[in-house]
N, C-alpha and C positions, 0 to 999 in steps of 0.2 A: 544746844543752839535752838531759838525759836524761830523754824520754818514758815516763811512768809514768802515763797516765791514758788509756789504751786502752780504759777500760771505758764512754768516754765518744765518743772517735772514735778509732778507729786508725790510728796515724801513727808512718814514713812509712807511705807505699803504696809495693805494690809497681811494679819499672817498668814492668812490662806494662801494667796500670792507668794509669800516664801516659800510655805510647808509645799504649796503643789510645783512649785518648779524644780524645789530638791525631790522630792516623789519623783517627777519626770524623770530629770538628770539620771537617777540611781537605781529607775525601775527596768524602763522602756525606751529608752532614747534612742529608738534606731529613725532611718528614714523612713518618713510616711511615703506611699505609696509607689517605692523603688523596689520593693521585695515583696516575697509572700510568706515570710514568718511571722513567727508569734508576734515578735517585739514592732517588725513595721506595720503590722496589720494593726496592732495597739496603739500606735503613735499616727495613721488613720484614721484610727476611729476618733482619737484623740482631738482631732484636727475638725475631724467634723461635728463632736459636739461644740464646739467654740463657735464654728458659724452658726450652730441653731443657737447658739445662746445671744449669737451678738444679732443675729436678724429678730429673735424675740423681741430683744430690745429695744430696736430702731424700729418696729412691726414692719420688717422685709419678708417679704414674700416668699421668696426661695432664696435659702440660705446658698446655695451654687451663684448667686450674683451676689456673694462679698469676695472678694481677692484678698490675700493678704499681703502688706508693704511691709518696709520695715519703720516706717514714720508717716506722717500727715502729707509731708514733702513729697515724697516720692509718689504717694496718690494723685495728690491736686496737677504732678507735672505729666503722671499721665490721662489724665485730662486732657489738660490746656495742649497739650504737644502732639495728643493723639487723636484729637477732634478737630483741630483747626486746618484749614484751608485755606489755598491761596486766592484773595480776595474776602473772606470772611472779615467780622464786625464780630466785637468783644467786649461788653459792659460787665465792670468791675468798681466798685467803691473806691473810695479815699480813704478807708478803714481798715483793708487788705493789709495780712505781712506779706514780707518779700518771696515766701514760696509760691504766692499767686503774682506779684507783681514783677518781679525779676524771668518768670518766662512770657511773660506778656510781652516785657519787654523787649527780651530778644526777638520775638516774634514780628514785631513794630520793627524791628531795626534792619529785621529781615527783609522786611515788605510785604511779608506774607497777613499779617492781619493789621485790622483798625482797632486800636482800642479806646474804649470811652472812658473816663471817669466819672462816678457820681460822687458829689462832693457830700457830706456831712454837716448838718451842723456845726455848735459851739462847744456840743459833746458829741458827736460822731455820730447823731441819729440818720440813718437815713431813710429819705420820703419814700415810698413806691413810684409816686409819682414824676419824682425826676428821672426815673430808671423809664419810665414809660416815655417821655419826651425823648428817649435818646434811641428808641426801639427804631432798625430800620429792616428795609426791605429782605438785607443781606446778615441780619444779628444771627450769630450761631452759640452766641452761648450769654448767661449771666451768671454771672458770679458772686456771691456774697460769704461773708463768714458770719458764721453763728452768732458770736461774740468778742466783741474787742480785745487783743491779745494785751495790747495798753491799757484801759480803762474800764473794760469789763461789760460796755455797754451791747446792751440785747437788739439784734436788726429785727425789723419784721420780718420772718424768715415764710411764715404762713400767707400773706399780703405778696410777697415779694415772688413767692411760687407760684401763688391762683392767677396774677399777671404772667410767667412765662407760662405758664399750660394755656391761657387766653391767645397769646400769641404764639405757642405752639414752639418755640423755644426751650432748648434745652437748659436745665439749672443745674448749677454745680453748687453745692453746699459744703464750705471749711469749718468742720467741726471740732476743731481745735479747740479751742477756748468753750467751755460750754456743755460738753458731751461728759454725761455723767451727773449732772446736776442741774439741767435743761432739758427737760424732754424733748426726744427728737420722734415723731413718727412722720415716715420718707412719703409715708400714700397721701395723707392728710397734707402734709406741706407740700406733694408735687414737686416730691427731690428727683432727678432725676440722675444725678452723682453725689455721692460724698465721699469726702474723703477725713477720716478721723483717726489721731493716733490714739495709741493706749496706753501710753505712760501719763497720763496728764490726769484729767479727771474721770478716766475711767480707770485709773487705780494700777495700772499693770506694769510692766517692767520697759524700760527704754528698748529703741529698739525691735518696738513694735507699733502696729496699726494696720489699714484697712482703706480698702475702695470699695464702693457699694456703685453699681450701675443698673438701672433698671431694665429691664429683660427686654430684647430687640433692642437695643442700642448697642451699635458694635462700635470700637475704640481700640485704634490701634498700639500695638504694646511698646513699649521703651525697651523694652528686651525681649530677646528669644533665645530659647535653651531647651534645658533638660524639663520637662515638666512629668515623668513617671507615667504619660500615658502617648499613644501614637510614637512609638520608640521607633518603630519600622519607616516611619517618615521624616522625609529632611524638609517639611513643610511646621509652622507653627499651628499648634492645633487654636482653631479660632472656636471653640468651647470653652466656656465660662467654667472654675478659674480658673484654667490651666491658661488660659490664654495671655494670663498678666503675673503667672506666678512660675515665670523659669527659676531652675534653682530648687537650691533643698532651701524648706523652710526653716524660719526661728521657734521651730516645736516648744520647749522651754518655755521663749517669751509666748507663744499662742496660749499654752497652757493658763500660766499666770493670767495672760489678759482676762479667760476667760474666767477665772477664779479673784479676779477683783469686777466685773461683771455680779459674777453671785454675790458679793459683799455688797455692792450696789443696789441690787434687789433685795437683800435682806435688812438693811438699812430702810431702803423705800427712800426714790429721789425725790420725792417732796419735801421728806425730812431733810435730808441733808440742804435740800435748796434752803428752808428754813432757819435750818441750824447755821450753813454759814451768812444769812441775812443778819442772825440776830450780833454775829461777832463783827460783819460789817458796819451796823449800826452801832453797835458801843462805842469801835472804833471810830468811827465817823463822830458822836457825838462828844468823843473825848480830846479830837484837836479841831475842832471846827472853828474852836475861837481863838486858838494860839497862835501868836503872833507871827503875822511871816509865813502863816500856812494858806496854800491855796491848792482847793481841792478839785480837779479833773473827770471826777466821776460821780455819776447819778446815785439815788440811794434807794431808788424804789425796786422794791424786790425784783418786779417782773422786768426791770431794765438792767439791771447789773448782774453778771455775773459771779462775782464775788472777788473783785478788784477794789482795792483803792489806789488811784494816783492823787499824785501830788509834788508841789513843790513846798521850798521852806525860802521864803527873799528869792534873790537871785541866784543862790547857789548853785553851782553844778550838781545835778540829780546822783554823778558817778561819786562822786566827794563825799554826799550827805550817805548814799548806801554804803561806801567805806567804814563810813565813823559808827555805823548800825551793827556792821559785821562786825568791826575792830577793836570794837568801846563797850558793845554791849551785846554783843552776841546773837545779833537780829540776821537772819539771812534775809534780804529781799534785789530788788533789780535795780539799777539806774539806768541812765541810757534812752536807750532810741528803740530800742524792742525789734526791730525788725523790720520795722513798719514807718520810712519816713514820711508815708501822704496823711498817718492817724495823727502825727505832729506838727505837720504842719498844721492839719483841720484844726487842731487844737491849738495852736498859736505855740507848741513849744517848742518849737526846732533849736532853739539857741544854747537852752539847757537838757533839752530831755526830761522825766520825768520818773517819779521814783516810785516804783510800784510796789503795794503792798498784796500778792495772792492769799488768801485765804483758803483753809481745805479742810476735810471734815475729824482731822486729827488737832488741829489748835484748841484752844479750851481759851476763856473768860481770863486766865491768867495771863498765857501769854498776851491779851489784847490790851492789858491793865498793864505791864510792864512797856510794851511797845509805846502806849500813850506816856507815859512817863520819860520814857527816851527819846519820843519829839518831842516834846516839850522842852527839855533840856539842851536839847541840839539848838530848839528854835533861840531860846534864852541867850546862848553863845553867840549867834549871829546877829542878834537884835542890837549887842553893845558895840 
């Protein structure tokens, strides 16, 4: 099959990522820091070389302010669920998926917060400046994602943080889309959360990810348990990360992440931003003119992520990704993605859109056969 939906999990992985989770699994696998033997003291240490690897990578200060989640999801809700207050004000995009928008909204429904929307453009850009007309007395947080989980399109993320440190405003960064092929540094863009999984484009195994919070910022946890350390109290230890990571960890999946991290860096993320521009661009320039195609996303490196959307006519977006998997062996998405304010912004709520993820496993081949299968599709609908 030729894998085109990266934006959703990335695949393959690389074999490091395999070779070090089977290592894990059949070396060391016991609990980190529940024991004092050999095997948990090594699934420890294990544990905490991944946060220096992954704070290297984001240039985080002290790796004790990453937590580990099991997805993006679970970060951004504890966020949103753990910082808000009754009364508080919430500025969020039209570009947001539904793991930021679906607790806003409960929240809204609660009464407990206001939330604003900043709308997007024609491609989902958005201004700093609208997020600034919406700043009030009472705003406790803003939220943006990295990049468009539909379209791939790049926010100002640096613009849009030097504004919340101006008004002193906490930022929450969804690094979902983006992370691994985007440069993120948190000090520089004045992140003051994110939240990033690590199955996506940081290469690693489902099932895992991370929240980053900046030091002296306390947030209340979604859960309390076991965390291996203050065992003698029936109080949640409010120390960074035990404070957000009750539970035995996904040791395995930590490992992996951190072992498609190293692929990452040994690649060098410019390359790979490079290499999937140049497959975007082929692609882009191989149905631009085909009948019946309209295309939804920007093609400048520094704004896309490495998505294409698109339609073909009026077809249903879920129909046309059918006849891709069905006919010709193409995995990619239809649909609504998650996200129905990035659809509307974009005018497609009616059909959705078909998204083509790009990732640094595809090759010149697959994007030469792809262009040949919309074309052919398109041909079919044309008569």
């Amino acid at each position: 099959m030729i894998y085109l939906d990266n934006a959703a999990t990335s695949f393959p992985k690389p074999n490091i990522v395999y070779d070090e989770i089977y290592r894990c699994m059949r070396e060391y696998c016991a609990n980190p820091g529940r024991s004092g033997h050999k095997m948990s003291l090594a699934s420890a240490i294990a544990v905490q070389e991944a946060r220096e690897t992954i704070s290297k990578f984001f240039n985080i200060r002290n790796p004790l302010q990453i937590a580990f989640t099991k997805n993006a999801t679970e970060a951004l809700n504890i966020i949103i669920q753990g910082t808000a207050r009754a009364g508080c004000h919430i500025i969020a995009t039209s570009m947001e998926h539904n793991s930021i928008l679906r607790p806003l909204k409960e929240l809204e429904k609660k009464g407990i917060a206001e939330v604003s929307i900043v709308w997007g453009n024609e491609t989902g850009q958005i201004d700093p400046a609208s997020i600034k007309r919406l700043i009030k007395s009472n705003t406790s947080l803003i939220i943006c994602t990295l990049s468009s989980n539909v379209n791939g399109i790049i926010m100002p993320i640096e613009e849009i943080g030097k504004l919340a440190a101006e008004y002193n405003i906490p930022f929450l960064l969804d690094a979902a889309q983006g992370a691994g092929s985007i440069n993120i540094d948190v000090e520089k863009m004045n992140i003051t959360y994110m939240a990033f999984p690590g199955h996506k484009g940081l290469m690693g195994p489902q099932g895992t990810g991370g929240l980053y919070i900046k030091e002296g910022m306390f947030v209340k946890p979604l859960l309390k348990g076991g965390t291996g350390s203050f065992s003698s109290s029936l109080d949640q230890p409010e120390i960074m990360p035990d404070l957000h990571e009750s539970g035995t960890l996904n040791l395995p999946g930590i490992v992996g992440l951190k072992a498609g991290i190293e692929f990452i860096n040994g690649l060098g993320i410019e390359n790979i931003k490079l290499y999937k521009n140049m497959l975007l661009k082929r692609l882009y320039e191989g149905i631009k003119e085909i009948d019946g195609v309209k295309i939804y996303s920007k093609m400048n490196i520094n704004e896309n992520s490495g998505i294409l959307a698109l339609n073909i006519f009026d077809c249903d977006s879920t129909e046309i990704a059918e006849i891709l998997s069905s006919k010709y062996n193409i995995a990619v998405r239809g649909g609504y993605h998650c996200a129905p304010l990035a659809h509307k912004t974009l005018g497609t709520e009616k059909q959705g859109l078909v998204r083509f993820s790009l990732g640094c496993f595809n090759t010149i081949e697959d994007i030469d056969y792809t262009i040949k299968a919309i074309r052919e599709i398109s041909s079919q609908y044309s008569k």
